[in-house]
Every structure is written in structure tokens, then in C-alpha cells.
Backbone as a printed PyTorch tensor [residue, N CA C, xyz], in Angstrom:
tensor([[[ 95.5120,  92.1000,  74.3690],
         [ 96.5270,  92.7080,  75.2240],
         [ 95.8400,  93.6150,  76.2370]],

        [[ 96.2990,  93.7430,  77.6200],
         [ 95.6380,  94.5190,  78.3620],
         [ 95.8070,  96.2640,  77.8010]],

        [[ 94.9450,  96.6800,  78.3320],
         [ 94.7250,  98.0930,  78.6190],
         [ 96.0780,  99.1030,  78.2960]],

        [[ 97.1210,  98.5710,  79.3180],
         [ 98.1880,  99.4790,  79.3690],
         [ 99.2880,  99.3940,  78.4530]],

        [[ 99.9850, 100.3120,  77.6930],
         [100.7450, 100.5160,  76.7980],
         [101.9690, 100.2280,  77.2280]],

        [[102.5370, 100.0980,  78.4580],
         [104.0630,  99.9900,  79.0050],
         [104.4090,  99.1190,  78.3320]],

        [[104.3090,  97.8340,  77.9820],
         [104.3310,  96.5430,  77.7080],
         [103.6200,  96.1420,  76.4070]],

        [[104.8170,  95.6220,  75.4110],
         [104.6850,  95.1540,  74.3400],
         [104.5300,  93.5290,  74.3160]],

        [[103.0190,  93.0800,  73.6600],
         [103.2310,  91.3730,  73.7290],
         [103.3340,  91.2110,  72.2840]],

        [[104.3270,  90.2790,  71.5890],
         [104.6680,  90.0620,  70.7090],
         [104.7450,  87.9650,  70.8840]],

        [[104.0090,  87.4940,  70.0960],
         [103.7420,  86.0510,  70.0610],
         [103.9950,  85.2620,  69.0140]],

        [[104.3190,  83.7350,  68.9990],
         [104.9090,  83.2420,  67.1830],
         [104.4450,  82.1320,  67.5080]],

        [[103.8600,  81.3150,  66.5550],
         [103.2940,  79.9630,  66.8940],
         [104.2890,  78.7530,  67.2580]],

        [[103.7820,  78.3010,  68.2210],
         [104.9730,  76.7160,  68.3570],
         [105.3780,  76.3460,  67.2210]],

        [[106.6040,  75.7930,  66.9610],
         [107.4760,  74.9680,  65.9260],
         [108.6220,  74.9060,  66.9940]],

        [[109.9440,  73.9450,  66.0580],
         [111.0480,  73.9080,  66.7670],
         [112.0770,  75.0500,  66.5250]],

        [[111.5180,  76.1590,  65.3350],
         [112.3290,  77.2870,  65.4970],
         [111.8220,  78.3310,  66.8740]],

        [[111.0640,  78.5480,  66.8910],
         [110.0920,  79.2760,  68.1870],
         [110.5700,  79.0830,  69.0040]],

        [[110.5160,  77.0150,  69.5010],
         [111.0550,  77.0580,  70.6100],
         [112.6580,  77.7180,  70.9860]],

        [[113.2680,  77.6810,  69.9680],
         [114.6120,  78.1400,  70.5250],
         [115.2480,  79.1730,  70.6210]],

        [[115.4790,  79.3100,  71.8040],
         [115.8620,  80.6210,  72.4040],
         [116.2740,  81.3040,  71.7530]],

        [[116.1670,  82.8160,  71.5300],
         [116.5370,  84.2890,  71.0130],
         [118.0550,  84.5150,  71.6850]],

        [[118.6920,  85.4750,  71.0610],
         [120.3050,  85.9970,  72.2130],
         [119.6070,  86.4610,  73.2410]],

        [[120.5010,  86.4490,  74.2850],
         [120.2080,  87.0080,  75.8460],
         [120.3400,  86.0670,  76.7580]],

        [[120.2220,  86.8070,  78.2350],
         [120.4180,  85.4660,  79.4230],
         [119.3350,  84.5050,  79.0660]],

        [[120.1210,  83.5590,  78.9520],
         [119.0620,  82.4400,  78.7910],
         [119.4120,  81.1170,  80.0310]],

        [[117.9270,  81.2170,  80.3680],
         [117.2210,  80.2630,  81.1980],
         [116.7640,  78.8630,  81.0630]],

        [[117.4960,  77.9770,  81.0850],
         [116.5270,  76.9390,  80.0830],
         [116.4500,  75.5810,  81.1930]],

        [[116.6070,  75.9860,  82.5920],
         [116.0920,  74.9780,  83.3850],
         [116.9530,  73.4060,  83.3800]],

        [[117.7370,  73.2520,  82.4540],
         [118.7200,  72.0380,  82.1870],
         [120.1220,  71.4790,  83.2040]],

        [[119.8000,  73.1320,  84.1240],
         [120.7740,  73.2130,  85.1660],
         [120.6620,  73.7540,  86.2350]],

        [[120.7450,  74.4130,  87.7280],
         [120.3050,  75.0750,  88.5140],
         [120.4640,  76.4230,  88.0830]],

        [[119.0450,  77.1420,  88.2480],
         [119.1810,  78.3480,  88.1880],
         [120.7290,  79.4420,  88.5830]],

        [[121.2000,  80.4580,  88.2440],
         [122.5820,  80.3850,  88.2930],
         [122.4690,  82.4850,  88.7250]],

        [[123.4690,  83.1560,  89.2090],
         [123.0860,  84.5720,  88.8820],
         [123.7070,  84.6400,  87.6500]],

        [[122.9480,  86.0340,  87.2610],
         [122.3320,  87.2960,  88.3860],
         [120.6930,  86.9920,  88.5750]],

        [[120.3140,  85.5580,  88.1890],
         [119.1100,  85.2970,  88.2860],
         [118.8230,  84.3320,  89.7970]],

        [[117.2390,  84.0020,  90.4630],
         [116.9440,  83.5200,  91.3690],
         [115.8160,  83.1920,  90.8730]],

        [[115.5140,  81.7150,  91.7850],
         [114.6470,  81.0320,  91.5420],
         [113.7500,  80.5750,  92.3790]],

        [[112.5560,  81.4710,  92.9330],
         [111.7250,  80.8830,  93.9050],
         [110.1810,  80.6200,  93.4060]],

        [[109.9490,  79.4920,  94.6260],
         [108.8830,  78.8740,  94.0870],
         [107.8020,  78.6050,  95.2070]],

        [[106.6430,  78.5910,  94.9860],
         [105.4040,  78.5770,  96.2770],
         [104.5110,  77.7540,  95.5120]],

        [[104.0670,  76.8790,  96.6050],
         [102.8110,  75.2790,  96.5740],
         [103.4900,  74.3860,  95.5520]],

        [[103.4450,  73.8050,  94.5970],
         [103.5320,  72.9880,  93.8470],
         [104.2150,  73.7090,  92.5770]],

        [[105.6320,  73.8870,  92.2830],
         [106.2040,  74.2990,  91.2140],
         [107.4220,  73.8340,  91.0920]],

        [[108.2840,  73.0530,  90.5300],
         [109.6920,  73.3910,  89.8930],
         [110.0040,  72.5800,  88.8810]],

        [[110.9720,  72.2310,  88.4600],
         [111.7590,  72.1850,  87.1400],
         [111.4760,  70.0770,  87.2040]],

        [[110.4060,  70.1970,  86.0080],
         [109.9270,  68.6210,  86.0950],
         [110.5620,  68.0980,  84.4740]],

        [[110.2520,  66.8930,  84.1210],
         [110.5390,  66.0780,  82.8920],
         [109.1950,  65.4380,  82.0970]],

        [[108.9190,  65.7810,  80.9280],
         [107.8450,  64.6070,  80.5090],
         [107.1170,  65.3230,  80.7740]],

        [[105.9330,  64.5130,  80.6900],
         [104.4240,  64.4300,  81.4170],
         [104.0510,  64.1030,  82.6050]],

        [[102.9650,  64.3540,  83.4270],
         [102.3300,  63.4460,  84.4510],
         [100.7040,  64.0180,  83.9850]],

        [[ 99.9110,  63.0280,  84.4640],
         [ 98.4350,  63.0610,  83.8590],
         [ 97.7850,  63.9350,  84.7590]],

        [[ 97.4640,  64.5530,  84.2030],
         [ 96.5470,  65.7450,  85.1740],
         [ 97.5150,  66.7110,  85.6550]],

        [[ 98.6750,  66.7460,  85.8100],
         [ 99.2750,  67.5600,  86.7050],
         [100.2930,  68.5960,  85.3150]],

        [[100.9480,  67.6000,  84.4140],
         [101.4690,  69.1240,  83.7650],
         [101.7920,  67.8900,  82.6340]],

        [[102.1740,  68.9320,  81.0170],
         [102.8560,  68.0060,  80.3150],
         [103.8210,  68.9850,  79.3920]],

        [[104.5120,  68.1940,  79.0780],
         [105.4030,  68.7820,  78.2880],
         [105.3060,  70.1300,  77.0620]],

        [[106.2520,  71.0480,  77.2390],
         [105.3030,  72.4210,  76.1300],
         [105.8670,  71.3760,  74.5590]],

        [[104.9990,  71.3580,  73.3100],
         [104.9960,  70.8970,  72.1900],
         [106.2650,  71.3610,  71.6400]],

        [[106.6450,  71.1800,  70.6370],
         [107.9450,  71.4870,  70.2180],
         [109.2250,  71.4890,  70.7790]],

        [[109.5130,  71.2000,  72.1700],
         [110.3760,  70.9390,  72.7890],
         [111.7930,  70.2320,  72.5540]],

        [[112.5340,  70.6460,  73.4260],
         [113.7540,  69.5910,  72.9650],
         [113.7010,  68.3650,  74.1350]],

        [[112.6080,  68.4570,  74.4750],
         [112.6290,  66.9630,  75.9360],
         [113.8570,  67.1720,  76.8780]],

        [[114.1450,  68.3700,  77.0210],
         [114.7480,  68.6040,  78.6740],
         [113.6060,  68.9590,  79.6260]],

        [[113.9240,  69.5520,  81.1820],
         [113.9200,  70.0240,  81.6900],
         [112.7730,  71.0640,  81.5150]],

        [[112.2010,  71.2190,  82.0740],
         [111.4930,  72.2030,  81.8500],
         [110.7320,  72.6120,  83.6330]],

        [[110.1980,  73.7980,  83.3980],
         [109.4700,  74.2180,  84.7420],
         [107.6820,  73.8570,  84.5450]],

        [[106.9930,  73.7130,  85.5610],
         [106.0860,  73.5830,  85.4720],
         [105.4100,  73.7800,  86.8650]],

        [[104.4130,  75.1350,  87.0700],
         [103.3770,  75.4490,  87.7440],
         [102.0670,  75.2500,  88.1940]],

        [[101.8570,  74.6050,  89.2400],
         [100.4300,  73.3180,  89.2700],
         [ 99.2980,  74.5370,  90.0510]],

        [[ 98.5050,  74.0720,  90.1120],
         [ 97.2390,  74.7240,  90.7240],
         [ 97.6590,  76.0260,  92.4530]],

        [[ 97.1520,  77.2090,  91.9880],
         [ 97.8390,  78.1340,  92.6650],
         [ 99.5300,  77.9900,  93.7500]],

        [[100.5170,  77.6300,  92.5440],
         [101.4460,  77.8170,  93.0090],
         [101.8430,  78.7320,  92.1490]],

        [[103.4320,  79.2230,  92.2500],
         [103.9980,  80.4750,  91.7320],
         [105.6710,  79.6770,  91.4200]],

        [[105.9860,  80.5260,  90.2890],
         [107.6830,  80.5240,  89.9580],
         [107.9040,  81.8780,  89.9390]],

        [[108.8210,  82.4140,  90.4200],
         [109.6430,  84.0180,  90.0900],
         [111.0980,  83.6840,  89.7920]],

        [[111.4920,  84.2160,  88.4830],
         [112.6340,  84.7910,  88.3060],
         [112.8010,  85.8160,  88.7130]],

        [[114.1270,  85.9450,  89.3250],
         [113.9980,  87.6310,  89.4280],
         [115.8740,  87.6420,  89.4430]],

        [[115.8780,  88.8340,  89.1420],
         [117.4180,  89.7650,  89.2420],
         [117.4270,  91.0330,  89.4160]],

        [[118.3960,  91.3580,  89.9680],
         [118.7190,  92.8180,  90.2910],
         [119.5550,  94.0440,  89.0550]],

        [[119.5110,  93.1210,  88.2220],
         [119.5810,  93.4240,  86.7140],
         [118.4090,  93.7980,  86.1750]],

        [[118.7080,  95.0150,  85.1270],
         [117.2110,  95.6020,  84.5640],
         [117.3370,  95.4690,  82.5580]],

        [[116.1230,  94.6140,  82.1930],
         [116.6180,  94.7450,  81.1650],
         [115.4060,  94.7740,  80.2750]],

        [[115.4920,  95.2160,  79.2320],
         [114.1720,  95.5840,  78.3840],
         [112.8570,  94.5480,  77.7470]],

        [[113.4510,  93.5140,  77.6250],
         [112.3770,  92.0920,  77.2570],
         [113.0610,  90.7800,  78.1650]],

        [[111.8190,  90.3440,  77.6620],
         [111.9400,  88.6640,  78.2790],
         [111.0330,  87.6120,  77.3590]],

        [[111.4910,  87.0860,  77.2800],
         [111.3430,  86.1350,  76.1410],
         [110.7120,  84.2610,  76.6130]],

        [[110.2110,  83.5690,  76.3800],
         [109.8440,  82.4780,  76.8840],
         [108.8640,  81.5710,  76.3560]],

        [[109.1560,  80.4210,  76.4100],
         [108.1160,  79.3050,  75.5270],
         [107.3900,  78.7080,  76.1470]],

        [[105.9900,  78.9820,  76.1870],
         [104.8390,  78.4580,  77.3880],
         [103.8180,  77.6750,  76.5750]],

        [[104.2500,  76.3480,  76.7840],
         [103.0780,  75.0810,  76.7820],
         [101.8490,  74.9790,  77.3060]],

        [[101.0100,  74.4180,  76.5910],
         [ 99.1880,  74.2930,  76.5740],
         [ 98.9000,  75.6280,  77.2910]],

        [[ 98.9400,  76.4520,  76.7300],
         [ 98.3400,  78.0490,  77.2850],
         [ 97.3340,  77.9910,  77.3500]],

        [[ 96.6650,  78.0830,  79.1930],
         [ 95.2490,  78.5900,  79.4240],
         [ 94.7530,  79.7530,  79.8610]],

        [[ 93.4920,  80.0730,  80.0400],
         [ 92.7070,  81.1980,  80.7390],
         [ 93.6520,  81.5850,  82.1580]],

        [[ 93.1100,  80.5360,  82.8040],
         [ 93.8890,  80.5550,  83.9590],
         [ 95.8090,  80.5280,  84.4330]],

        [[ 96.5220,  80.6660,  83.2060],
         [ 97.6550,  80.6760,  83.3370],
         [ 98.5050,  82.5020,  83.4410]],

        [[ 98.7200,  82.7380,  84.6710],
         [ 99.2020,  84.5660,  84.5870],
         [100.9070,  84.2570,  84.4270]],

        [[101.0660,  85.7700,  83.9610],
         [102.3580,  85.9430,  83.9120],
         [103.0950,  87.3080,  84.4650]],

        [[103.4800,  87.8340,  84.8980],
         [103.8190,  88.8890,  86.0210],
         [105.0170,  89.4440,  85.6330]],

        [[105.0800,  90.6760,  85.0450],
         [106.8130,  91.4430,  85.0820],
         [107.0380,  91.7550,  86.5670]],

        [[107.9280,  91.7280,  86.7920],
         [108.5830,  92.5580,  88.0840],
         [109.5000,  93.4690,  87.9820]],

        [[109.7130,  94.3500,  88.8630],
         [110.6220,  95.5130,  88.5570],
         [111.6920,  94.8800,  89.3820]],

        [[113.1210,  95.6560,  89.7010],
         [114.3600,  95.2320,  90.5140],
         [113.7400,  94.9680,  92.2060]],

        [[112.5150,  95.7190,  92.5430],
         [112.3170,  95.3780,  93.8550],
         [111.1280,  93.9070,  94.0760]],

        [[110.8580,  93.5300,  93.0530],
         [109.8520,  92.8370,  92.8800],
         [108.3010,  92.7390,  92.9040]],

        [[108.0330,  94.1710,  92.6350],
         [107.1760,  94.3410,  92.4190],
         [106.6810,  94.4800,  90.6690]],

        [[105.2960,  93.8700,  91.2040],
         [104.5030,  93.6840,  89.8120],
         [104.1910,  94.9790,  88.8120]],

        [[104.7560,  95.0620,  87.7090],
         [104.9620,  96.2840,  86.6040],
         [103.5550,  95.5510,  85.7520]],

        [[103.5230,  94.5950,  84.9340],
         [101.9600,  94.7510,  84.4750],
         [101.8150,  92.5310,  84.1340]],

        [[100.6740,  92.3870,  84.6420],
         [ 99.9990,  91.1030,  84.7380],
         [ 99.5100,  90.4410,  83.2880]],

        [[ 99.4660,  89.5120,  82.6500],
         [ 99.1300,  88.8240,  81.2730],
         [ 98.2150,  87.4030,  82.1000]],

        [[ 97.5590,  87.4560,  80.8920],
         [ 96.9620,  86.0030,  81.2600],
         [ 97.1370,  85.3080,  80.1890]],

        [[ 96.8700,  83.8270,  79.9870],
         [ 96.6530,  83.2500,  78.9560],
         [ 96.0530,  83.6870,  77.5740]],

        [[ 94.8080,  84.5010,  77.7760],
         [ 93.8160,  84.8270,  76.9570],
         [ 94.8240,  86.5030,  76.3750]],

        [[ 95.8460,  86.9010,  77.3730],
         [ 96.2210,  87.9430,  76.2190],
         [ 97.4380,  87.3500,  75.4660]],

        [[ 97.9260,  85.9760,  75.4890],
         [ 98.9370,  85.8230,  74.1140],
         [ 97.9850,  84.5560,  73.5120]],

        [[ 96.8550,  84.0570,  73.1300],
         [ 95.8250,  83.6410,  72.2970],
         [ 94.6760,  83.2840,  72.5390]],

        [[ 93.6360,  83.6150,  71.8320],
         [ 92.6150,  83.2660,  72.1790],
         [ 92.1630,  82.2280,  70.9350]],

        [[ 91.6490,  80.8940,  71.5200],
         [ 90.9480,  81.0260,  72.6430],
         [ 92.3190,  79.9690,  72.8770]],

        [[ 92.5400,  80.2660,  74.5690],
         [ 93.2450,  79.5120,  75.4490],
         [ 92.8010,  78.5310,  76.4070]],

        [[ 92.6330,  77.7120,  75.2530],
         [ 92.2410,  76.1560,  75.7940],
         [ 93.0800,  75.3520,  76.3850]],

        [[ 94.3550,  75.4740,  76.5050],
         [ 95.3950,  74.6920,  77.2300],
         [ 95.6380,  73.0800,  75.7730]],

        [[ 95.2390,  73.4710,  74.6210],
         [ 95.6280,  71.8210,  73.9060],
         [ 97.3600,  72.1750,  73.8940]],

        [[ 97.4410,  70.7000,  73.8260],
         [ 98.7240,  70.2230,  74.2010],
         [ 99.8560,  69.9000,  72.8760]],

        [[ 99.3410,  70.2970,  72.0960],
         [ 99.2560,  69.6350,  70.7030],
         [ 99.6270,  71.0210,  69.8010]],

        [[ 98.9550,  72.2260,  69.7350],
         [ 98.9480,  72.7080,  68.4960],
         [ 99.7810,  74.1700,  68.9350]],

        [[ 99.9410,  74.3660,  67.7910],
         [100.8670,  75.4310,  67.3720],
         [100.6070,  77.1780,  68.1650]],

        [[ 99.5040,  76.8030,  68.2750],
         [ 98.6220,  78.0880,  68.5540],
         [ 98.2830,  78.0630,  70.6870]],

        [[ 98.4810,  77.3260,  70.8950],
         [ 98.8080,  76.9650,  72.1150],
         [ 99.8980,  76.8340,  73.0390]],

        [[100.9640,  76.5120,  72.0980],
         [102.3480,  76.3230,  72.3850],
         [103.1750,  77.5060,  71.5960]],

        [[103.7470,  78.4840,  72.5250],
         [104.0410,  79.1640,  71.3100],
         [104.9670,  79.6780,  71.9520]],

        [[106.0220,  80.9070,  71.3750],
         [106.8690,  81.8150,  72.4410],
         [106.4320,  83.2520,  72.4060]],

        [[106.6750,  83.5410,  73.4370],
         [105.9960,  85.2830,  73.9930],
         [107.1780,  85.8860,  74.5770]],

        [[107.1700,  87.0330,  73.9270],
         [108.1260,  88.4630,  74.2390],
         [107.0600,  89.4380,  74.1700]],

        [[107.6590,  89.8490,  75.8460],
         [107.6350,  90.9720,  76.3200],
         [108.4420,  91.9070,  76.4110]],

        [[108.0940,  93.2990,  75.9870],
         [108.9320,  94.2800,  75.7850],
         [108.6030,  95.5480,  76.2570]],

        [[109.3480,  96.2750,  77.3400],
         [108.9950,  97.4110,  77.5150],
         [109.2410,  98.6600,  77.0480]],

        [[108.5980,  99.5660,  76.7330],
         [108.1100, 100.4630,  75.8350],
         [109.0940, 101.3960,  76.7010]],

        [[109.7620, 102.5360,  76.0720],
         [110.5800, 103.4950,  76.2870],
         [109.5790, 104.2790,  76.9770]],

        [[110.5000, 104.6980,  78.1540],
         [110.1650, 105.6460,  79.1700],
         [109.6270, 104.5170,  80.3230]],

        [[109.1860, 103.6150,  80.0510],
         [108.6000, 102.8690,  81.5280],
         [109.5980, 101.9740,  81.8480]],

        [[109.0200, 101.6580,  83.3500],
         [110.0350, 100.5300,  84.2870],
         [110.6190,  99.1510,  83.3200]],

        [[111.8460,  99.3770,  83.2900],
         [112.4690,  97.9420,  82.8420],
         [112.1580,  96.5770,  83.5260]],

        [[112.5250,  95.6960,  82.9300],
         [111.9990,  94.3180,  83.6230],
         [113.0440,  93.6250,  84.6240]],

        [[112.8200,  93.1270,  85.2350],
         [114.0470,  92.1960,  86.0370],
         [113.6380,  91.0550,  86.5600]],

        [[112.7800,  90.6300,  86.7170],
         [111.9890,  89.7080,  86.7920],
         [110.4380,  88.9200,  86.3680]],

        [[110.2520,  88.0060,  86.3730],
         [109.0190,  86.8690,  86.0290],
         [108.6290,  86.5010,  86.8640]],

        [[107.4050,  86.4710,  87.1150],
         [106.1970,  85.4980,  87.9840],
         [105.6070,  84.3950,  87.0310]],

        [[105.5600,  82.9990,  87.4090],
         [104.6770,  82.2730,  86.2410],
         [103.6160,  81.8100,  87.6450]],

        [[102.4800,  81.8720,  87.4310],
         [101.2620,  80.9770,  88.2740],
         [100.3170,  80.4370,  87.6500]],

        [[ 99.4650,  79.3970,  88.3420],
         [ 98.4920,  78.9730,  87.3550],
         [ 97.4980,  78.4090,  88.4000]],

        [[ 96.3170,  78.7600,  88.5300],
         [ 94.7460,  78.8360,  89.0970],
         [ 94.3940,  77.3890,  88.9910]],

        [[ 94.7730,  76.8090,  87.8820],
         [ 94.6290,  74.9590,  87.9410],
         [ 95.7110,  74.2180,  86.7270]],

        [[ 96.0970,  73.0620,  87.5100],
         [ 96.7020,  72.6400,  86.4240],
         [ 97.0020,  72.9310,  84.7200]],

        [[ 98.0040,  73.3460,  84.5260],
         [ 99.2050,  73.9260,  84.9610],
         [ 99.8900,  74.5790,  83.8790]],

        [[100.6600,  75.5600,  84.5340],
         [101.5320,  76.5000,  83.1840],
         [102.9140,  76.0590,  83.0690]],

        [[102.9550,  75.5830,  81.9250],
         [104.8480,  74.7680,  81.6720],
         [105.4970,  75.8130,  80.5600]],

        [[106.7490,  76.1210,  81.1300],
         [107.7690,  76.9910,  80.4030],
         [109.1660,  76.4700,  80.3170]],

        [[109.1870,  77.0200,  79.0000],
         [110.7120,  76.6070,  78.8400],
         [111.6410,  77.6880,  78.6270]],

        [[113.3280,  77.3390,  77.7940],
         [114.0430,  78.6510,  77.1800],
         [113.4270,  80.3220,  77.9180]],

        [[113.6800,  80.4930,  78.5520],
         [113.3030,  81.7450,  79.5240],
         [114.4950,  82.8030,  78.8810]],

        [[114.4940,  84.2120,  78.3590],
         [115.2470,  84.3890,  77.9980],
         [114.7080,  86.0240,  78.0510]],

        [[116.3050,  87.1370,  79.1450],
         [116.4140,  88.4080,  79.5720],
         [117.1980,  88.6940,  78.3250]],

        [[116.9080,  90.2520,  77.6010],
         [117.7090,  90.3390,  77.0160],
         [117.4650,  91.8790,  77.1910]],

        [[119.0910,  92.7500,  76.0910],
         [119.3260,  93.9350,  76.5390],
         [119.5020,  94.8080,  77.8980]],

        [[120.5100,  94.2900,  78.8270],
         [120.2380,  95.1080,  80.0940],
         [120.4390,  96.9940,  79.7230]],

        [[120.2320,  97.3840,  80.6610],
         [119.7990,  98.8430,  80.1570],
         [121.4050,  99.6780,  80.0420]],

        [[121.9010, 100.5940,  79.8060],
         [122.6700, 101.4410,  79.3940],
         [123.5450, 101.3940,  80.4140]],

        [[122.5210, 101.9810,  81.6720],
         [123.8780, 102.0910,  83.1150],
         [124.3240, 101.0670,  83.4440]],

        [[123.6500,  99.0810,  83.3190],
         [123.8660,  97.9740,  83.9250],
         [125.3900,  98.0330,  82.8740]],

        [[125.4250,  98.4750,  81.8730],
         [126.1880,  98.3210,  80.7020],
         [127.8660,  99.3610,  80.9680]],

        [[126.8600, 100.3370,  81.3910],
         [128.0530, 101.5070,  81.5910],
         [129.2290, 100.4730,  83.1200]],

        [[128.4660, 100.3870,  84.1450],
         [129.1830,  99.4840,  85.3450],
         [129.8370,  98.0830,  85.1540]],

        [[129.2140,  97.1600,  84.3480],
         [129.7850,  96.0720,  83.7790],
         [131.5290,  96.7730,  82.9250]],

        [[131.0840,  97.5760,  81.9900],
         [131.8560,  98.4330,  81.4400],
         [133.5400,  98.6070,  82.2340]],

        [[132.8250,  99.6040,  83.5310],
         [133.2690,  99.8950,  84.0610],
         [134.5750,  99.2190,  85.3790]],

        [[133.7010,  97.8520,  85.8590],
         [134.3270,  96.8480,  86.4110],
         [135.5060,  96.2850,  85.6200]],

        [[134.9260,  95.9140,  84.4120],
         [136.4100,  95.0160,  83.3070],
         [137.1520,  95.9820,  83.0110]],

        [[136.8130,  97.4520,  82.9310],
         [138.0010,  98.3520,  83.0140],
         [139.1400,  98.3360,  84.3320]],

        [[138.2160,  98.2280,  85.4150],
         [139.2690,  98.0450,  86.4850],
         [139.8500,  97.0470,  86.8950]],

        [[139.1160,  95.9110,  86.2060],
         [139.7680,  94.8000,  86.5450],
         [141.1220,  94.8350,  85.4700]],

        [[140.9970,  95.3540,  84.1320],
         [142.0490,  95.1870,  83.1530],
         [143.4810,  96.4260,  83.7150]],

        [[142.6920,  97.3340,  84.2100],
         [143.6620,  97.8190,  84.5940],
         [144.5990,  97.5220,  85.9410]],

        [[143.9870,  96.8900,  87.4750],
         [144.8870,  95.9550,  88.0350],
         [145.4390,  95.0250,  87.3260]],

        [[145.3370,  94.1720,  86.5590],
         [145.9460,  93.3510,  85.8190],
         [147.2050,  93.8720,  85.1490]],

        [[147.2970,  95.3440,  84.9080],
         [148.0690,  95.6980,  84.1790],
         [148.9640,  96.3820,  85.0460]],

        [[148.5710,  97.1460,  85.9920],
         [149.3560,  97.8300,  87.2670],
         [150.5940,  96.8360,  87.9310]],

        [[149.3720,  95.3080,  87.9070],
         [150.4190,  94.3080,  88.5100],
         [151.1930,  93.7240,  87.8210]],

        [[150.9590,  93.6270,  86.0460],
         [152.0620,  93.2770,  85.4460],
         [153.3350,  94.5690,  85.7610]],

        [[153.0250,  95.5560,  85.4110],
         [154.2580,  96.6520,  85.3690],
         [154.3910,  96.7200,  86.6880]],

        [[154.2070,  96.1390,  87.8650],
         [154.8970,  96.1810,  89.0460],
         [155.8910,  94.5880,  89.4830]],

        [[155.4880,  93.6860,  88.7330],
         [156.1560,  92.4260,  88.4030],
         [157.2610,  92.3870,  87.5060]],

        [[157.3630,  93.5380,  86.9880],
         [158.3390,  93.8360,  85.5750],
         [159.2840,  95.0410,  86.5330]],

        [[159.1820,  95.4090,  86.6430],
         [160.1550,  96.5320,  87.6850],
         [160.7600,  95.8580,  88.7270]],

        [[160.3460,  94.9280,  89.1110],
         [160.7290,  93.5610,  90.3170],
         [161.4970,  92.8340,  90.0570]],

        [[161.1990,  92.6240,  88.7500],
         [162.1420,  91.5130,  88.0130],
         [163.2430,  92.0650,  87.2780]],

        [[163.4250,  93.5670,  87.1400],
         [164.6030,  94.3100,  86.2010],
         [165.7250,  94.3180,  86.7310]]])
């Protein structure tokens, strides 16, 4: 794990329990990206099927959807304007060369991972448990919440699946809160003004 403490990496070996997604917004590429999330992409990246030889293959344990996949210095970002404490995600043949990037709400980079900090050694096999695995990230109380993902990869290629935000923070909670209160209460203003109309 790097240097800095903000950021908790927590890792579980590929199987088909691993692969499947934890509670939270979940991402799983089977459909167009949707909000409060966005989906941009630079050189050679988006949401492929299968294999192709040399260029990307499927993460192990999979359910054979959809999946994303990042080819030789291109980039994927999730991002939202939502802030929330982990992010969760299942990344196939993990190499050296494969980074991973938190972002804060403005999109800027909060702290960088490579392959080599969720196993070593990160050989990219395609095959084993220890290669294919899921990684949560978690930020440590008192530092910047997450709102977004960078996936890139230096050479063929970083494949992810089940992408998954969870816990938005207190105030995203308090305003959500706050909205279905006002929405329940027009709802209710306009029933008792439909009922006085009708008496």
C-alpha cells in the first residue's frame, strides 16, 4: 500500500462470491452508464465482451457480461458529484502497469494505486485467484471523500467489472432527506387543496 494513510486498500481473492457486487451504487457496465454517475473515456477504452488476443480479456470469475476494459495509455473515469466513503470493484489479470485514481467531487486526484499495491507479484495471469480479485477502497475519517475513479493502463490492459460507490456522506443524506421531505409534503399540500375543491 502506498505511503499515505487517507486510503484504506482492502483485497479478496477472485471466486464467484468476490465477484459480486457489495450494497451500494452499483456499476456493472450491462447498461449505459446512468446518474449521478459519468462516464468518460480517452485513447482506447470502453465497455467490451469476451476476449480479444492481445488487447484485453475477460476478469476470471465473471458472470460473462459486459465489462470495461482499458488498452495501452488510455483512461476510464467515473465520476459524480456525490461524495461517498468507498468504492468497491473487480479488476481482471492485475498488472504493474495497471493505475487506479480516487477523485474528489472536482476531479481531482486524492491518492493513485497501482497494480503492485492490491498484489504482488502482478503479473496480469488471467486465470488465478490472486490476480483477479475485488478491491475496496476506503477513506479514512477526516480525509477527502471519494466521488470518483480513474482506471488506466501503460499496456494492454486493465478490465473491470461490478464498480460499486457506497455510503454517501451525512450532508448528501441530510439533502436527499430533505428533497423527499418536500416532495412528500407538496404531495400532501396538493392533496388537501384537491379535498377543499372537491367539498
Amino acid at each position: 500500500m502506498p505511503a499515505s494513510a487517507a486510503v484504506v486498500v482492502m483485497t479478496t481473492p477472485g471466486s464467484s462470491a468476490a465477484f459480486t457486487p457489495p450494497a451500494g451504487t452499483l456499476i456493472n457496465f450491462n447498461s449505459p452508464v446512468t446518474a449521478p454517475f459519468a462516464l468518460t473515456t480517452t485513447g482506447t477504452a470502453g465497455i467490451v465482451s469476451g476476449d480479444s488476443n492481445n488487447n484485453y480479456a475477460e476478469p476470471a470469475f465473471s458472470d460473462k457480461t459486459p465489462y470495461l476494459a482499458v488498452q495501452a495509455n488510455g483512461t476510464a473515469t467515473l465520476q459524480s458529484a456525490l461524495s461517498f466513503e468507498s468504492v468497491s470493484f473487480f479488476l481482471g489479470s492485475i498488472d504493474t502497469f495497471n493505475t487506479v485514481s480516487l477523485l474528489n467531487a472536482a476531479g481531482n486526484v486524492i491518492q493513485s494505486f497501482t497494480g503492485s499495491d492490491f498484489i504482488v507479484p502482478a503479473n496480469g495471469n488471467q486465470d488465478l485467484p490472486s490476480t483477479n480479485r475485488r478491491v475496496t477502497l476506503v477513506a479514512t475519517a477526516g480525509e477527502q471523500r471519494i466521488s470518483g475513479v480513474r482506471f488506466s493502463s501503460g499496456v494492454n490492459a486493465l478490465e473491470v467489472d461490478n464498480v460499486v460507490f457506497a455510503v454517501p456522506e451525512p450532508t448528501t443524506w441530510a439533502l436527499m432527506l430533505l428533497g423527499f421531505g418536500m416532495v412528500g409534503a407538496a404531495t400532501r399540500y396538493r392533496r388537501r387543496k384537491i379535498a377543499v375543491a372537491f367539498a
